[in-house]
GUBA-573200 format. One record per atom (N, C-alpha, C): atom name; residue in three letters; x, y, z negated; residue number from 0. Coordinates in steps of 0.1 Angstrom, whole numbers, plus 2048, in hexadecimal, padded with zeros to 3 digits. Example, Ala and Ser with C-alpha at 12.3 -4.5 7.8 and 13.67 -1.06 7.14 Angstrom:
2
+----+-----+-----+-----+-----+-----+
|  a |   r |  px |  py |  pz |   k |
+----+-----+-----+-----+-----+-----+
|  N | ALA | 884 | 7C7 | 7B2 |   0 |
| CA | ALA | 87B | 7D3 | 7B2 |   0 |
|  C | ALA | 884 | 7DF | 7B2 |   0 |
|  N | SER | 880 | 7EA | 7B9 |   1 |
| CA | SER | 889 | 7F5 | 7B9 |   1 |
|  C | SER | 881 | 800 | 7B1 |   1 |
+----+-----+-----+-----+-----+-----+
! end
This chain:
72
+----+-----+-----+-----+-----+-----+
|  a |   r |  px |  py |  pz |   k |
+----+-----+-----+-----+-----+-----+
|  N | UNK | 1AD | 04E | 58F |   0 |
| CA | UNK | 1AF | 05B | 596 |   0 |
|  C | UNK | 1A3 | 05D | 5A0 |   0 |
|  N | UNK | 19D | 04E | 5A6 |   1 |
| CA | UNK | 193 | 054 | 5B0 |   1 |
|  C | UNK | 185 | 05A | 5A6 |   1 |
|  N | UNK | 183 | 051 | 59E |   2 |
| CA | UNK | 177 | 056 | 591 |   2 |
|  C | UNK | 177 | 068 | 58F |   2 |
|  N | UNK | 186 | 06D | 591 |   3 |
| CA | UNK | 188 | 07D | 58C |   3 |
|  C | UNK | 183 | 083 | 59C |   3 |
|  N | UNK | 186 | 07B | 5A8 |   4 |
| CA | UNK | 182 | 084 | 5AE |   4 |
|  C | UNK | 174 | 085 | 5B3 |   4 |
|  N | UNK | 171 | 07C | 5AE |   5 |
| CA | UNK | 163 | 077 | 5B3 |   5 |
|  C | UNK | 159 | 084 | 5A7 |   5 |
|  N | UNK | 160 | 082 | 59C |   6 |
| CA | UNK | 158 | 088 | 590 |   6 |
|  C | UNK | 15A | 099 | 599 |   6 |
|  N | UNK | 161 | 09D | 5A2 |   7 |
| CA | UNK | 164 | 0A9 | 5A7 |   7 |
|  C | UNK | 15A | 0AF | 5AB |   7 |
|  N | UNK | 156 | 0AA | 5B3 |   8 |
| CA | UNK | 14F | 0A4 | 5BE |   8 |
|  C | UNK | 13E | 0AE | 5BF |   8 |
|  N | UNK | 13C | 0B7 | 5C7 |   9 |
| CA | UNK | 131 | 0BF | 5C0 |   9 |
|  C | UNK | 121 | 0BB | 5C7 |   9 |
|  N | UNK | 115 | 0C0 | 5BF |  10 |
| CA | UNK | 109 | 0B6 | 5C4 |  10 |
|  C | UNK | 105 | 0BC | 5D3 |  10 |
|  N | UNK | 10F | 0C3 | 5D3 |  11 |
| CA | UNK | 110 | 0C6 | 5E4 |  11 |
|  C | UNK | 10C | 0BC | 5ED |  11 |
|  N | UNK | 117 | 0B1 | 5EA |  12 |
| CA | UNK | 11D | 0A8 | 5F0 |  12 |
|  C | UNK | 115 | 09A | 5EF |  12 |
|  N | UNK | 10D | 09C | 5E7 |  13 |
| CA | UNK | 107 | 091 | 5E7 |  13 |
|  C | UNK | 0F6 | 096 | 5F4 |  13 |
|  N | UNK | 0F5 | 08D | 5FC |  14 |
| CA | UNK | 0EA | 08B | 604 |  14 |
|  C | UNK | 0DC | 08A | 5FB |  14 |
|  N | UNK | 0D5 | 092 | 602 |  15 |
| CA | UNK | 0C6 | 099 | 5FB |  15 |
|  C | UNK | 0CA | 09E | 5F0 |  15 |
|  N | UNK | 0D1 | 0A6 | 5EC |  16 |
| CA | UNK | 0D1 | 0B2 | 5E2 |  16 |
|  C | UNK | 0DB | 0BC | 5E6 |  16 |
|  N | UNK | 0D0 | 0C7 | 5DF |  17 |
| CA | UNK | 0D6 | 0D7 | 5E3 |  17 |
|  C | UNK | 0E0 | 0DA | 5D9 |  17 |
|  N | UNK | 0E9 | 0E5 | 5DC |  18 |
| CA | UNK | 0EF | 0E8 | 5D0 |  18 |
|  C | UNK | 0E7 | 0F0 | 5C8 |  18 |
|  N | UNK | 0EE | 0EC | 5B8 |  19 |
| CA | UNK | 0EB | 0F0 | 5AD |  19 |
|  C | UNK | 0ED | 0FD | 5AD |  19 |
|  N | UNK | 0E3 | 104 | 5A9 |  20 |
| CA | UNK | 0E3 | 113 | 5A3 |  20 |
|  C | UNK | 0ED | 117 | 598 |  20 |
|  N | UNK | 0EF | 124 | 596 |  21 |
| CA | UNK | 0F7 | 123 | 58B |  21 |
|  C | UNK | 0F0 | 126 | 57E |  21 |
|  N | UNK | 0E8 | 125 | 57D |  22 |
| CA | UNK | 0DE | 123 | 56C |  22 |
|  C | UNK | 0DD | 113 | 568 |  22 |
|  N | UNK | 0DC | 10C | 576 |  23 |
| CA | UNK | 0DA | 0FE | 56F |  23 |
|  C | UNK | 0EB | 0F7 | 573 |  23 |
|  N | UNK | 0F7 | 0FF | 577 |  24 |
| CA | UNK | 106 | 0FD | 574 |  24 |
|  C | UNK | 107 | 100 | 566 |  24 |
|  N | UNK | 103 | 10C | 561 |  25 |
| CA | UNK | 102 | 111 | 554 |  25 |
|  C | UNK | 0FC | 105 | 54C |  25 |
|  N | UNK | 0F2 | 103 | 54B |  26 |
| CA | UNK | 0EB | 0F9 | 545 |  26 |
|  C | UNK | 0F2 | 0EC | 540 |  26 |
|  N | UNK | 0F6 | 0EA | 54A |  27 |
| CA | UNK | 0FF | 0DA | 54B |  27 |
|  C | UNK | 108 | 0DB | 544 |  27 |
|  N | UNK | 113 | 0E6 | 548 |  28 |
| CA | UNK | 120 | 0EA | 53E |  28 |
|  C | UNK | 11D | 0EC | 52A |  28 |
|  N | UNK | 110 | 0EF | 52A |  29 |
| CA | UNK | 10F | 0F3 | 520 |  29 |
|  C | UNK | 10A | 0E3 | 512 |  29 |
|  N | UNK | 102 | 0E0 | 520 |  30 |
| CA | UNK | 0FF | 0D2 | 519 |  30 |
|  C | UNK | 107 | 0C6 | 51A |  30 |
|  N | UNK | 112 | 0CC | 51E |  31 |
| CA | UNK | 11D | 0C1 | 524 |  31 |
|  C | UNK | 125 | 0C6 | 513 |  31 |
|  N | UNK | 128 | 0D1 | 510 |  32 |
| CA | UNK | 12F | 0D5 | 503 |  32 |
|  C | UNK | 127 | 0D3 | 4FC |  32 |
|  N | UNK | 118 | 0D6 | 4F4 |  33 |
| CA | UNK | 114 | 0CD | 4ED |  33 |
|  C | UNK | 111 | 0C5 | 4E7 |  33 |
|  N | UNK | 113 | 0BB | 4F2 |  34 |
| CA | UNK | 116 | 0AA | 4F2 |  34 |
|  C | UNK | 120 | 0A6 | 4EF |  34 |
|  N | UNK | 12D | 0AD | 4F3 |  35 |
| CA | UNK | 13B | 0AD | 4EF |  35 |
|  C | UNK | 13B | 0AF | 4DC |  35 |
|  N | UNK | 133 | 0B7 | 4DD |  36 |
| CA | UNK | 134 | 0C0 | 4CC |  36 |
|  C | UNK | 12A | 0B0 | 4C5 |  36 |
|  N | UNK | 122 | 0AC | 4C9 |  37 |
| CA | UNK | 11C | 0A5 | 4C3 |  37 |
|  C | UNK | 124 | 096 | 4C1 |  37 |
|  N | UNK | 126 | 092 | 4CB |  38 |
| CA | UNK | 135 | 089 | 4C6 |  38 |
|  C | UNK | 13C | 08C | 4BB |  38 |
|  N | UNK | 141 | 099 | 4BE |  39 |
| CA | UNK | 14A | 098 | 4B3 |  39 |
|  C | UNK | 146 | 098 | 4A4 |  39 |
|  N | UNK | 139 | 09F | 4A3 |  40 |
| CA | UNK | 133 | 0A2 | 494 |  40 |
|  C | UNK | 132 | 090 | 495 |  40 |
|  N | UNK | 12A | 08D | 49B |  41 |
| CA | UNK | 128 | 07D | 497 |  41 |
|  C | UNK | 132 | 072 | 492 |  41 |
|  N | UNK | 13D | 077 | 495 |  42 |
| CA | UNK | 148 | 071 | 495 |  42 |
|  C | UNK | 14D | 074 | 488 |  42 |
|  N | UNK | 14D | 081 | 484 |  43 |
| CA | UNK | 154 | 084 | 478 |  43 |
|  C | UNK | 14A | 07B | 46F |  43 |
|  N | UNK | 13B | 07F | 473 |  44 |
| CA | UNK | 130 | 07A | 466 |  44 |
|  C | UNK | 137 | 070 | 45F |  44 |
|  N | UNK | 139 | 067 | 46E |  45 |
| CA | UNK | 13A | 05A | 467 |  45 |
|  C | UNK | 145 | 056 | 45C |  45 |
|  N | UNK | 14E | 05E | 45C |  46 |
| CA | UNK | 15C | 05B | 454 |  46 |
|  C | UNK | 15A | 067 | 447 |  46 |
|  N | UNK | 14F | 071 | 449 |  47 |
| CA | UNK | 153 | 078 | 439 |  47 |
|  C | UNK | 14D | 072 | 432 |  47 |
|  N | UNK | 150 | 073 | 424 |  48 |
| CA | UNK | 14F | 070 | 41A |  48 |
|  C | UNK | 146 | 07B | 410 |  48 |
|  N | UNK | 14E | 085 | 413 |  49 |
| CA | UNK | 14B | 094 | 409 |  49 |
|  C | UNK | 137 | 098 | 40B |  49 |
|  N | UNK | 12E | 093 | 405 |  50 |
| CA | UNK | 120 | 097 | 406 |  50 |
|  C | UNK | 11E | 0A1 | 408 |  50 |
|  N | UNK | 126 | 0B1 | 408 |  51 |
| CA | UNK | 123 | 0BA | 40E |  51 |
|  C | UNK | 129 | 0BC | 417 |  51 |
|  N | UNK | 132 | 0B7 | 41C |  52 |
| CA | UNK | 136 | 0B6 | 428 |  52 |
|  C | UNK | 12E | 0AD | 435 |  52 |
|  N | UNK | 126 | 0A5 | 430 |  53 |
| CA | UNK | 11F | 09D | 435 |  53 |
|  C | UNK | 114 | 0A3 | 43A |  53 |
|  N | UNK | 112 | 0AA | 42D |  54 |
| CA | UNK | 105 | 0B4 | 431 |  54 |
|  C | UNK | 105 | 0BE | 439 |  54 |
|  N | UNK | 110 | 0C8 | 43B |  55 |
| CA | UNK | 110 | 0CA | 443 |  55 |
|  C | UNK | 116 | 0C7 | 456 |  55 |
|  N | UNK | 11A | 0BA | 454 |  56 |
| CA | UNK | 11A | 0B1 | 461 |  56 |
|  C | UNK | 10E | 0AF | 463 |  56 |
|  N | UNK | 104 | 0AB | 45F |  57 |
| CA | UNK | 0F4 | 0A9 | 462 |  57 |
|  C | UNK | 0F0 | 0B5 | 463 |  57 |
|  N | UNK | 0F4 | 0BF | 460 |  58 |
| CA | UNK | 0EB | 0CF | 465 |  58 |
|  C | UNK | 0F1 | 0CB | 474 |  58 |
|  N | UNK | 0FA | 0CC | 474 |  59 |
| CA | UNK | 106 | 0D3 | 47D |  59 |
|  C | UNK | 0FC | 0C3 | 48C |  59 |
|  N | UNK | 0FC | 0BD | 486 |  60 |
| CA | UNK | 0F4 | 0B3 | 48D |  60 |
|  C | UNK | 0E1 | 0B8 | 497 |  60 |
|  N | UNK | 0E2 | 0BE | 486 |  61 |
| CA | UNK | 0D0 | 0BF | 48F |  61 |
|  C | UNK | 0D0 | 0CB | 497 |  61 |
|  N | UNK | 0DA | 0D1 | 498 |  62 |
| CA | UNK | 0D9 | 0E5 | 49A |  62 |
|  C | UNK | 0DD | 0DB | 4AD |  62 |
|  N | UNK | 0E8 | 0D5 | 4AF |  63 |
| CA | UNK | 0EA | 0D1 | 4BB |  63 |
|  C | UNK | 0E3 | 0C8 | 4C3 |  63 |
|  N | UNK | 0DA | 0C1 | 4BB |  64 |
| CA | UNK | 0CC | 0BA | 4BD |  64 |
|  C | UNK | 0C4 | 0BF | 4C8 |  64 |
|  N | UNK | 0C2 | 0CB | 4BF |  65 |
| CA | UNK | 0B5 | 0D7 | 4C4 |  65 |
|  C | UNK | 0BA | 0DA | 4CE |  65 |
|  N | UNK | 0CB | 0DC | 4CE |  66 |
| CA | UNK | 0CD | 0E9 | 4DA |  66 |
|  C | UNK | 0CC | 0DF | 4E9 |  66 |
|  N | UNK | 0D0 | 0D2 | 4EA |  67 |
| CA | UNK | 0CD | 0CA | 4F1 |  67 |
|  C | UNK | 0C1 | 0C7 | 4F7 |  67 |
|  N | UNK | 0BA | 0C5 | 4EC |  68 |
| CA | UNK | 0AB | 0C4 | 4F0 |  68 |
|  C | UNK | 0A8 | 0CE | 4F7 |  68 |
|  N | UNK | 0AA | 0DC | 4F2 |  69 |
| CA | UNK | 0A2 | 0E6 | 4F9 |  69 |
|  C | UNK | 0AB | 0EC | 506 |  69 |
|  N | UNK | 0B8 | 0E1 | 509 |  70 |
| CA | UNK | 0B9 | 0E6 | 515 |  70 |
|  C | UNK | 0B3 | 0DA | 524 |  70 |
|  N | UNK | 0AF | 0CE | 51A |  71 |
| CA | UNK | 0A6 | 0C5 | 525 |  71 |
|  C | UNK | 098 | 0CA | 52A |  71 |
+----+-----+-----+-----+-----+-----+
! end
């Protein structure tokens, strides 16, 4: 429970930093789902079987790649 509040917790609050704008709140949220989406494609990869289903878990892989990359 303290971990949830602490995760609350905004970079306000932390000493020597300003708060976050909202394009780079945007940012984070986006790359935070993403990452979420990329777990889960990874996850499936590993258990199909079906080669086109595979295949498109590896698209589905590189397309969320890129979008990560190009939000670092």
């Amino acid at each position: 429970m303290e971990s949830q509040v602490a995760d609350r917790k905004t970079v306000a609050d932390q000493p020597g930093k300003g708060q976050k704008s909202t394009e780079e709140i945007k940012k984070e949220q986006e790359r935070r789902g993403l990452t979420l989406s990329r777990t889960r494609v990874l996850n499936d990869l590993e258990v199909a079987t079906n080669p086109n289903h595979r295949k498109s878990l590896e698209a589905a892989l590189a397309h969320l790649d890129k979008k990560i990359a190009e939000l670092n």
